[in-house]
PAKOL-359865 format. One record per residue (C-alpha): residue number from 1; x, y, z; residue in three letters. Coordinates in pm, 1 decimal. Example, Ala and Ser with C-alpha at 12.3 -4.5 7.8 and 13.67 -1.06 7.14 Angstrom:
<atoms>
[1,[1230.0,-450.0,780.0],'ALA']
[2,[1367.0,-106.0,714.0],'SER']
</atoms>
This chain:
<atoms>
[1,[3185.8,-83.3,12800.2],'UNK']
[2,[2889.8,57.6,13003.7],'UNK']
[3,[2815.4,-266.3,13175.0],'UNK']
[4,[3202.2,-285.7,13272.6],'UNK']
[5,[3157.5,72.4,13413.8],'UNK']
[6,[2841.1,-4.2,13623.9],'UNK']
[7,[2981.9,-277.9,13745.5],'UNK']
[8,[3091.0,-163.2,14047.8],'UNK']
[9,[2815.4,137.1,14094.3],'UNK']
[10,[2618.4,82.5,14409.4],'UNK']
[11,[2430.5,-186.9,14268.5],'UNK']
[12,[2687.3,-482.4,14267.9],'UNK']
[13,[2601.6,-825.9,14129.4],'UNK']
[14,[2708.1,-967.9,14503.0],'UNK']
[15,[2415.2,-784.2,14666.8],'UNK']
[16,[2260.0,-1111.4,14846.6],'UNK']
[17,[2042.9,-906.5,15062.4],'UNK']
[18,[1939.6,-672.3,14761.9],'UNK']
[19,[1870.9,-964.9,14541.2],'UNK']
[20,[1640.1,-1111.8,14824.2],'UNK']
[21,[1456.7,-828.9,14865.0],'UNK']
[22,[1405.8,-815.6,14429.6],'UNK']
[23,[1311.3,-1215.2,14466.5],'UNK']
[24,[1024.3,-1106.0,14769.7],'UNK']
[25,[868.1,-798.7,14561.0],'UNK']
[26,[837.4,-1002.6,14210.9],'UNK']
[27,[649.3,-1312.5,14459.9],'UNK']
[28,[392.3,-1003.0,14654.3],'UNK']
[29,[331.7,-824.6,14300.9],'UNK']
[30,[314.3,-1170.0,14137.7],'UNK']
[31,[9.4,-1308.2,14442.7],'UNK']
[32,[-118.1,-996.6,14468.5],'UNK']
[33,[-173.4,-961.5,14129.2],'UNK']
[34,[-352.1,-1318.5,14077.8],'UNK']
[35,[-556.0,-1237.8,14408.6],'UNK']
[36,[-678.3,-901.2,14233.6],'UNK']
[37,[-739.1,-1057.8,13900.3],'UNK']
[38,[-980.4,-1297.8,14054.3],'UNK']
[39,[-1139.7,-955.0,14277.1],'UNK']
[40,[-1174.0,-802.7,13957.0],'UNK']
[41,[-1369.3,-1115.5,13822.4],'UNK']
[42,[-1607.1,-1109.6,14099.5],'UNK']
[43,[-1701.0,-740.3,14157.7],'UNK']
[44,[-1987.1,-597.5,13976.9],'UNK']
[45,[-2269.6,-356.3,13998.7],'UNK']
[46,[-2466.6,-629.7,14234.0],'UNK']
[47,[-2180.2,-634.8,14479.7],'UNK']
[48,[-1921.1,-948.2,14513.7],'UNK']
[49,[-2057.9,-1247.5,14267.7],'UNK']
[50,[-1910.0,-1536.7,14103.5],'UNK']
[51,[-2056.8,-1545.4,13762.9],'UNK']
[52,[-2179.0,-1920.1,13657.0],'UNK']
[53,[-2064.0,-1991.6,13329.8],'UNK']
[54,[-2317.5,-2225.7,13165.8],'UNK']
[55,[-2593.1,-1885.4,13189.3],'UNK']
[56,[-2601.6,-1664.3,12905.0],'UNK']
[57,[-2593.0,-1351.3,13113.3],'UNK']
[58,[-2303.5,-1472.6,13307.7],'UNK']
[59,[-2128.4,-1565.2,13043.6],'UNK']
[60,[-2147.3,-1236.8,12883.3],'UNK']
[61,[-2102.3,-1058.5,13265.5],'UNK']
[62,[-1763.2,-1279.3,13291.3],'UNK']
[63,[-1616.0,-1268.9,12962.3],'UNK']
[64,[-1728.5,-937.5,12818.4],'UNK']
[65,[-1730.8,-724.8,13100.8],'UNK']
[66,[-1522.6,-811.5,13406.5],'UNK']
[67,[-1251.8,-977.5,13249.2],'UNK']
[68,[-1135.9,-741.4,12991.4],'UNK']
[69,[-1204.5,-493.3,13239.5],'UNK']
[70,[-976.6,-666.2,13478.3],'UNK']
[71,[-677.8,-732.2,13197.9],'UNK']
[72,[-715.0,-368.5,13055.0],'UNK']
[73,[-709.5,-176.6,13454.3],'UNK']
[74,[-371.4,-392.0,13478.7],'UNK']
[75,[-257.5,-279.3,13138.5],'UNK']
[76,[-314.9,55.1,13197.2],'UNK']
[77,[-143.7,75.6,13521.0],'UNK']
[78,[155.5,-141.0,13353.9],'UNK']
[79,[200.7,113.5,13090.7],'UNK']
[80,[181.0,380.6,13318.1],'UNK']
[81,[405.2,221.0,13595.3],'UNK']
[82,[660.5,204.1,13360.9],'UNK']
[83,[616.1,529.2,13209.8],'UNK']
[84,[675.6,696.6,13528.1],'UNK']
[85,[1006.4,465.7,13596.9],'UNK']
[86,[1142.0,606.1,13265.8],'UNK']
[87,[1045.7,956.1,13377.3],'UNK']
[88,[1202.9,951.7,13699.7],'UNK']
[89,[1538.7,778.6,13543.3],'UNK']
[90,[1552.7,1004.1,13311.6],'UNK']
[91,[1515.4,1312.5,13498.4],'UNK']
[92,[1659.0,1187.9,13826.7],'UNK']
[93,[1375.2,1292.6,14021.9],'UNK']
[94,[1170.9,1071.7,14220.5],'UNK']
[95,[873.4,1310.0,14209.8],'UNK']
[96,[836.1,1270.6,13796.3],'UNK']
[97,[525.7,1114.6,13683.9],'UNK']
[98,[435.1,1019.0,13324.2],'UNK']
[99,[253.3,1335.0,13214.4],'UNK']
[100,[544.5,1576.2,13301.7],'UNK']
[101,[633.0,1670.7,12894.1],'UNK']
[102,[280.9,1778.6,12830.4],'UNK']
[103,[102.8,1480.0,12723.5],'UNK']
[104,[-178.9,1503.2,12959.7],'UNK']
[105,[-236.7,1848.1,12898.2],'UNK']
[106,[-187.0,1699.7,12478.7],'UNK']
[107,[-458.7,1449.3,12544.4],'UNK']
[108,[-719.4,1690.7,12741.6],'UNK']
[109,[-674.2,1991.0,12493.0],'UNK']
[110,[-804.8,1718.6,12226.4],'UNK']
[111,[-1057.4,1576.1,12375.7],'UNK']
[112,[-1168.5,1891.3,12444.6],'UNK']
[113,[-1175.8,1937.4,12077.8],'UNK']
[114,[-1349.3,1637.7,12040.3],'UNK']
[115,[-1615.7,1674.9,12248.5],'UNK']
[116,[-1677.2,2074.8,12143.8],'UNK']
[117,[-1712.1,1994.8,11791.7],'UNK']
[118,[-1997.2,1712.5,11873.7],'UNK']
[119,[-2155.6,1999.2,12053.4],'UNK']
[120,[-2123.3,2270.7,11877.7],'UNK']
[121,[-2055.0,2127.9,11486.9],'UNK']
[122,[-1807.0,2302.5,11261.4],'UNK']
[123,[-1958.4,2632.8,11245.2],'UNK']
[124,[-1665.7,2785.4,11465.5],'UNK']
[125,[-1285.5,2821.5,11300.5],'UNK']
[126,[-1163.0,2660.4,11579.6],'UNK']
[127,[-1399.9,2385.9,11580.0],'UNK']
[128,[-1363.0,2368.0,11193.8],'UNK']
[129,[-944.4,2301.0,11279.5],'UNK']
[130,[-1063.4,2061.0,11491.7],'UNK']
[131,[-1277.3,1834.3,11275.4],'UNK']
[132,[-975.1,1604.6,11196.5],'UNK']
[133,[-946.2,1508.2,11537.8],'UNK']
[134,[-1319.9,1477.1,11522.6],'UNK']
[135,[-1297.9,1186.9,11295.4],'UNK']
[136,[-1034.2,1008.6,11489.9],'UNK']
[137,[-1283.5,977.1,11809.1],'UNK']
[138,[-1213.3,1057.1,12181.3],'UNK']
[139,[-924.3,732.1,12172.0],'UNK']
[140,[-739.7,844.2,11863.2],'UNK']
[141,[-782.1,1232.0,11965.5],'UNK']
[142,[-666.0,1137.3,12287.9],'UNK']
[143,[-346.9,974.0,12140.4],'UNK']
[144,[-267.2,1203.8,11930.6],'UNK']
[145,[-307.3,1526.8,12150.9],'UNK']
[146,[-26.5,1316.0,12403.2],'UNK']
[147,[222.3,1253.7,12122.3],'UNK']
[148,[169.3,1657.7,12033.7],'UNK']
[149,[224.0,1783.4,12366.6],'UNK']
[150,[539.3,1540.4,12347.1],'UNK']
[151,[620.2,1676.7,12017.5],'UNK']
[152,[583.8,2030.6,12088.7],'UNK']
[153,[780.6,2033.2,12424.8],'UNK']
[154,[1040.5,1867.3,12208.7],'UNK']
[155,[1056.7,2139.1,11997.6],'UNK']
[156,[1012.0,2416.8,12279.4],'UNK']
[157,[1365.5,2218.8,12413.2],'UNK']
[158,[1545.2,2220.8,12092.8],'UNK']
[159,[1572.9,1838.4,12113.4],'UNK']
[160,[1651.9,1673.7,12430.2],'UNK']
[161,[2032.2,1781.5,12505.0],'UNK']
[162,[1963.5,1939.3,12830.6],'UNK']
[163,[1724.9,1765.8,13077.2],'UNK']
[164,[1663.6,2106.9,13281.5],'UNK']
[165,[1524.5,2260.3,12963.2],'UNK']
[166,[1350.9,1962.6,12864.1],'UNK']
[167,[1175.0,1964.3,13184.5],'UNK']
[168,[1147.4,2380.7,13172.8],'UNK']
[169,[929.8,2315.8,12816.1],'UNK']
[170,[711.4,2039.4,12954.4],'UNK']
[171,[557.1,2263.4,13244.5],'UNK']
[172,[540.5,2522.1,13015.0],'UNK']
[173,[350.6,2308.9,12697.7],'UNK']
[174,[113.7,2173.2,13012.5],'UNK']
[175,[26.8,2512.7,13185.8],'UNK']
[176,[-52.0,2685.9,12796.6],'UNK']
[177,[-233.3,2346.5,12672.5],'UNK']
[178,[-421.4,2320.3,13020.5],'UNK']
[179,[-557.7,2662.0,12942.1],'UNK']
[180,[-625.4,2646.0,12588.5],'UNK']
[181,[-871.9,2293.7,12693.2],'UNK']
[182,[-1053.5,2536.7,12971.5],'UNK']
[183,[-1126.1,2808.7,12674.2],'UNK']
[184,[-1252.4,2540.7,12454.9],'UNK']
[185,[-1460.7,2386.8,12739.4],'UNK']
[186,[-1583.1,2755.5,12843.9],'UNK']
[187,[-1706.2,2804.8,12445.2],'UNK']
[188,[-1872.4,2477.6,12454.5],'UNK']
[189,[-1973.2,2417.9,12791.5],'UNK']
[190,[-2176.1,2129.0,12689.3],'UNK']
[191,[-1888.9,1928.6,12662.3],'UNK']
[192,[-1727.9,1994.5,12998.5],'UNK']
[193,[-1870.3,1641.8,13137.5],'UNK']
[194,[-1715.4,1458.4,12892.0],'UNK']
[195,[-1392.2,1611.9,12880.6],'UNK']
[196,[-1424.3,1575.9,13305.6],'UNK']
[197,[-1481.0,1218.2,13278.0],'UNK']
[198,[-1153.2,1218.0,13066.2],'UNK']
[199,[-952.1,1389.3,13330.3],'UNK']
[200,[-1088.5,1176.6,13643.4],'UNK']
[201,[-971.7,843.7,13437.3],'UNK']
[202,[-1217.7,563.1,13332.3],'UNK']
[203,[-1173.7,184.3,13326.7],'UNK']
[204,[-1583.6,144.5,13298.7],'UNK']
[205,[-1520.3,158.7,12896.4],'UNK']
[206,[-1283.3,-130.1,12857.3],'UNK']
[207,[-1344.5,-362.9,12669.9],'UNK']
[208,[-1118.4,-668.8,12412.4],'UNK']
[209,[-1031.7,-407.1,12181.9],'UNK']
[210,[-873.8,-166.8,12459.0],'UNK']
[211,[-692.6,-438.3,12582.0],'UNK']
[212,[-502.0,-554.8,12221.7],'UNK']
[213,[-446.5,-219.3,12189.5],'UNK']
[214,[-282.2,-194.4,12559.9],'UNK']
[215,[-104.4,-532.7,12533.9],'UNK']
[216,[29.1,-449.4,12190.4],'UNK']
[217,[155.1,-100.5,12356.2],'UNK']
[218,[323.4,-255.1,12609.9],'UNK']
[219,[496.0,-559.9,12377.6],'UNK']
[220,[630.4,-272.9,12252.9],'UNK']
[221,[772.8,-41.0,12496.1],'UNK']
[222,[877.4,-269.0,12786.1],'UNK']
[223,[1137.5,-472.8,12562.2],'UNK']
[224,[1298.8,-121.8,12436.2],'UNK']
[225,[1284.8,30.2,12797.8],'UNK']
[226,[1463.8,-259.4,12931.5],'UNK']
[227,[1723.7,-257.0,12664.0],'UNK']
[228,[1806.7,122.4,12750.4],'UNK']
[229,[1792.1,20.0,13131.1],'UNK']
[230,[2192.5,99.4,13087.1],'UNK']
[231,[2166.8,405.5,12973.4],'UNK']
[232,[1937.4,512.9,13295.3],'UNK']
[233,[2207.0,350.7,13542.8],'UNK']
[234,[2492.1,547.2,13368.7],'UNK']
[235,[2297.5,880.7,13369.1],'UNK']
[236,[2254.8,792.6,13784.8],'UNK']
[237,[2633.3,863.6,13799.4],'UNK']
[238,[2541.7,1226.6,13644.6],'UNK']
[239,[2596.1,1386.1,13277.1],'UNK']
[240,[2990.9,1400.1,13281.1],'UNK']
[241,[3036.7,1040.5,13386.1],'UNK']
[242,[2765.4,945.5,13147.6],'UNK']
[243,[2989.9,1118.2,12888.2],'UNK']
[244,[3267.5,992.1,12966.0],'UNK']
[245,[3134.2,605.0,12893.5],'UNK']
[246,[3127.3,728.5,12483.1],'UNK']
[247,[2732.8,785.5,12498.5],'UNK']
[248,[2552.9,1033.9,12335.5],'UNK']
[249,[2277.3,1157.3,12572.2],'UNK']
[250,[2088.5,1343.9,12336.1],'UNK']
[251,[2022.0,1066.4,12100.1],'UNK']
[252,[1963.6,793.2,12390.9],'UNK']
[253,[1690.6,1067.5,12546.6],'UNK']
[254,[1521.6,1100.7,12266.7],'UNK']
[255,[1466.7,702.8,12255.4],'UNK']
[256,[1358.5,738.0,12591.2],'UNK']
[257,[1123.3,1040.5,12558.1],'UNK']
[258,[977.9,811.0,12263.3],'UNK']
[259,[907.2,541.3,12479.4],'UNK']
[260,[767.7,739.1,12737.5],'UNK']
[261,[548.3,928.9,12505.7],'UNK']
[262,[415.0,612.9,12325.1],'UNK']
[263,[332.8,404.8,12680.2],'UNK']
[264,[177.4,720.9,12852.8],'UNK']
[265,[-22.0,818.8,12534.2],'UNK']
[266,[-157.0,444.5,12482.3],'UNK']
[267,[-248.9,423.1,12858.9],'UNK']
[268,[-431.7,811.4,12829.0],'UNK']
[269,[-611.0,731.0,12540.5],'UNK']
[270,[-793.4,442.8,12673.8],'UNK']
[271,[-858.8,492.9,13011.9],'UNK']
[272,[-816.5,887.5,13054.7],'UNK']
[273,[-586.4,1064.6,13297.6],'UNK']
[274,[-524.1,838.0,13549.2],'UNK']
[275,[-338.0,984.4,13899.2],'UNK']
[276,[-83.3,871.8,14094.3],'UNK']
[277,[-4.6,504.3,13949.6],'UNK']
[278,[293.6,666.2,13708.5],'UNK']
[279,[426.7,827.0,14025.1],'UNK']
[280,[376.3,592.4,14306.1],'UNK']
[281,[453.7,262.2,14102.4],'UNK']
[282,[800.2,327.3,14068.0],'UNK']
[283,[863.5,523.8,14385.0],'UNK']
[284,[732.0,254.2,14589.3],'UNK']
[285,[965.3,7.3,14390.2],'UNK']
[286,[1268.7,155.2,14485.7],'UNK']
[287,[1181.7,225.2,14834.9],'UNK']
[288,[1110.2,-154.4,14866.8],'UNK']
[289,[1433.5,-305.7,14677.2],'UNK']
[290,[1655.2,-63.7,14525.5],'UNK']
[291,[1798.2,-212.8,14178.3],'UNK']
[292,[1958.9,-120.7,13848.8],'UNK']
[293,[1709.9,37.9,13599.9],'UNK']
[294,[1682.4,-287.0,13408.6],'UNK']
[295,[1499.0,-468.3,13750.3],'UNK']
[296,[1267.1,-103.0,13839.3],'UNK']
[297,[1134.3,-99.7,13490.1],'UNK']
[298,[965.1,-409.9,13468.2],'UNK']
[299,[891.1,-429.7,13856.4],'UNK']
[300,[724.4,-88.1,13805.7],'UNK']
[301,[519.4,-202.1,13527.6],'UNK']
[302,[432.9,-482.7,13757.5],'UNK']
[303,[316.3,-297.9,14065.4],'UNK']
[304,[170.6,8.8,13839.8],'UNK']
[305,[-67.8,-293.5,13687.8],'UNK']
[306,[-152.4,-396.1,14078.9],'UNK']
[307,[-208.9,-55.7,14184.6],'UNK']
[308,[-488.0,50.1,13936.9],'UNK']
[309,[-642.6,-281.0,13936.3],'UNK']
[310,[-655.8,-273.6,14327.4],'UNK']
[311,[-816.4,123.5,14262.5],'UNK']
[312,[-1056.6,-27.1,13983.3],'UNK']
[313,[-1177.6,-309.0,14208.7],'UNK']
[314,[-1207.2,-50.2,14536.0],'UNK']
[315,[-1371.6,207.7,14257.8],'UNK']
[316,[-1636.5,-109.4,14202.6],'UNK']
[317,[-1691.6,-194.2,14513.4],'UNK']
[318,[-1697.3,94.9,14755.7],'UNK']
[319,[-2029.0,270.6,14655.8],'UNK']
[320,[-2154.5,-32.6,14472.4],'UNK']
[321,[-2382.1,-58.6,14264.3],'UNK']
[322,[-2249.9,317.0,14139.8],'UNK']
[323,[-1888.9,301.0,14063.7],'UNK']
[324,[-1654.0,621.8,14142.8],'UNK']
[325,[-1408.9,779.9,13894.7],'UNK']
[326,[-1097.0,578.5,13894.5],'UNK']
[327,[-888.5,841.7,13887.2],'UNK']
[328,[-1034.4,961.7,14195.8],'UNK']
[329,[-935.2,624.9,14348.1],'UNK']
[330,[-585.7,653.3,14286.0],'UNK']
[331,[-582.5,1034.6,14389.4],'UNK']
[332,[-642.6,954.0,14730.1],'UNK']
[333,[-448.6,668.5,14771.0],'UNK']
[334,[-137.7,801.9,14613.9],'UNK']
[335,[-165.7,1138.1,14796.1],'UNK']
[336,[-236.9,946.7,15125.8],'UNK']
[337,[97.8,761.8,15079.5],'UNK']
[338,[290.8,1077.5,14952.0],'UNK']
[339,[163.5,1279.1,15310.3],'UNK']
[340,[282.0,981.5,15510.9],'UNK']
[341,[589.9,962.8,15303.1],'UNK']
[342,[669.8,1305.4,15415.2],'UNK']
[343,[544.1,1297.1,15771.0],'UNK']
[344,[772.6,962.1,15813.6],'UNK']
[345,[1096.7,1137.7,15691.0],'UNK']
[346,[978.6,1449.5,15873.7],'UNK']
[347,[1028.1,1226.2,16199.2],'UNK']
[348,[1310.1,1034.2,16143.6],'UNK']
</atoms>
């Protein structure tokens, strides 16, 4: 019944141009991915090198370093991209990222956490309520703290029924979450580098384990995105007309606000808050070949993967051999495209 509906939305089937311009993105994102892959293989700490495999160094350079590296920057960004394609679906607002229902500000609080109660012990009640994250470690603390922003926004919303609220509770979770993280950091100053590294985003740290983790995440959540890529296009038409096709929205945004919960807080928890990718990645989908939901999700997952792994060899690279924050990375390129963005519709 909902396909039948969106069958003649704006997207038609008989799109020939449309479909050309879908076929030309999945070819760049698909060479431009391989081309990075092997960039990410050769950049290292002693500039641009092709490791030789029959060395024991190089072998361990090549397969324990650079390539899971390489796999896990793309993973990251994948998980991200298509977090942030979710978000803005779901919200119908090109400008959502990923960390808009408080899981950043989730993750950071309990890192925070984390890293005050290495410094400081459990002398402290709040570092004694903390403890349990302790055990978990920076990843698991990290994952958790996203899901519980998630979770308490949630509640904050009373469910997901109405998107403005929804959205109204996630500012308000990250602003009070955000704050709580700077108290803990100003009791325990000691672990303010940590918890910075955290919020500039890290691929340094990946390694085989970080990337099962990633690839299992995203096994997960791209299949079930894509099967509620339908329930995106008919919210495009707005609420009423949504209605009207027999669904009910506040069980089908809860599915989605699962699935963007689970893919940002997998991508935060190994490879910290990264900037921009969730955002950009989808935006710069649609503004190259506008689709149904179903076609942006996975092509955002796609060209989020490209974009971080493009910032993580650039964060190699740049200053080499010290490697910047790549976080930072993505910061600048995404605001440098979002300032062009504007000044280019601010002349047309």
């Amino acid at each position: 019944m909902i396909d039948h509906a969106l069958g003649a939305s704006r997207y038609g089937t008989s799109d020939e141009p449309g479909a050309a311009r879908r076929r030309r993105l999945a070819v760049g994102l698909l060479l431009a991915g391989l081309v990075l892959a092997l960039a990410g293989l050769a950049a290292g700490s002693d500039g641009w090198s092709w490791p030789q495999l029959h060395g024991a160094d190089s072998a361990l350079i090549f397969g324990e370093i650079r390539a899971p590296r390489t796999l896990g920057a793309w993973l990251v960004g994948a998980l991200l991209g298509l977090a942030g394609a979710v978000a803005q679906g779901l919200f119908r607002n090109p400008l959502a990222d990923p960390y808009l229902l408080g899981s950043a500000a989730g993750a950071s609080l309990a890192v925070a956490l984390v890293l005050a109660v290495g410094s400081l012990g459990a002398a402290m009640p709040v570092m004694t309520a903390a403890s349990g994250l302790a055990r978990l470690g920076l990843v698991g603390a990290a994952f958790v703290g996203a899901f519980a922003g998630v979770a308490l926004t949630l509640a904050l919303a009373r469910g997901a029924q109405q998107t403005p609220r929804l959205l109204l509770a996630g500012v308000v979770v990250g602003v009070v979450l955000s704050a709580l993280g700077d108290l803990v950091a100003t009791v325990a100053p000691e672990s303010l580098r940590g918890k910075q590294v955290f919020m500039l985003g890290t691929t340094g740290f990946l390694g085989w384990a970080n990337v099962g983790v990633l690839g299992v995440g995203l096994l997960l959540t791209l299949p079930v995105a894509w099967r509620l890529a339908r329930v995106l296009d008919a919210l495009t038409l707005g609420e009423d007309s949504a209605r009207s096709l027999g669904l009910a929205l506040a069980r089908w945004r809860l599915l989605l606000v699962a699935v963007l919960a689970l893919a940002t807080g997998i991508a935060v928890s190994q490879a910290g808050l990264v900037a921009f990718v969730g955002l950009a990645a989808p935006h710069l989908v649609r503004r190259c070949a506008p689709a149904p939901n179903g076609y942006t999700l996975i092509a955002s997952a796609a060209a989020g993967g490209t974009l971080l792994l493009a910032a993580d060899v650039m964060a190699r690279s740049l200053i080499a051999p010290q490697e910047l924050p790549v976080g930072i990375v993505t910061a600048v390129l995404g605001g440098g495209y979002l300032l062009w963005l504007l000044r280019q519709r601010r002349l047309g």
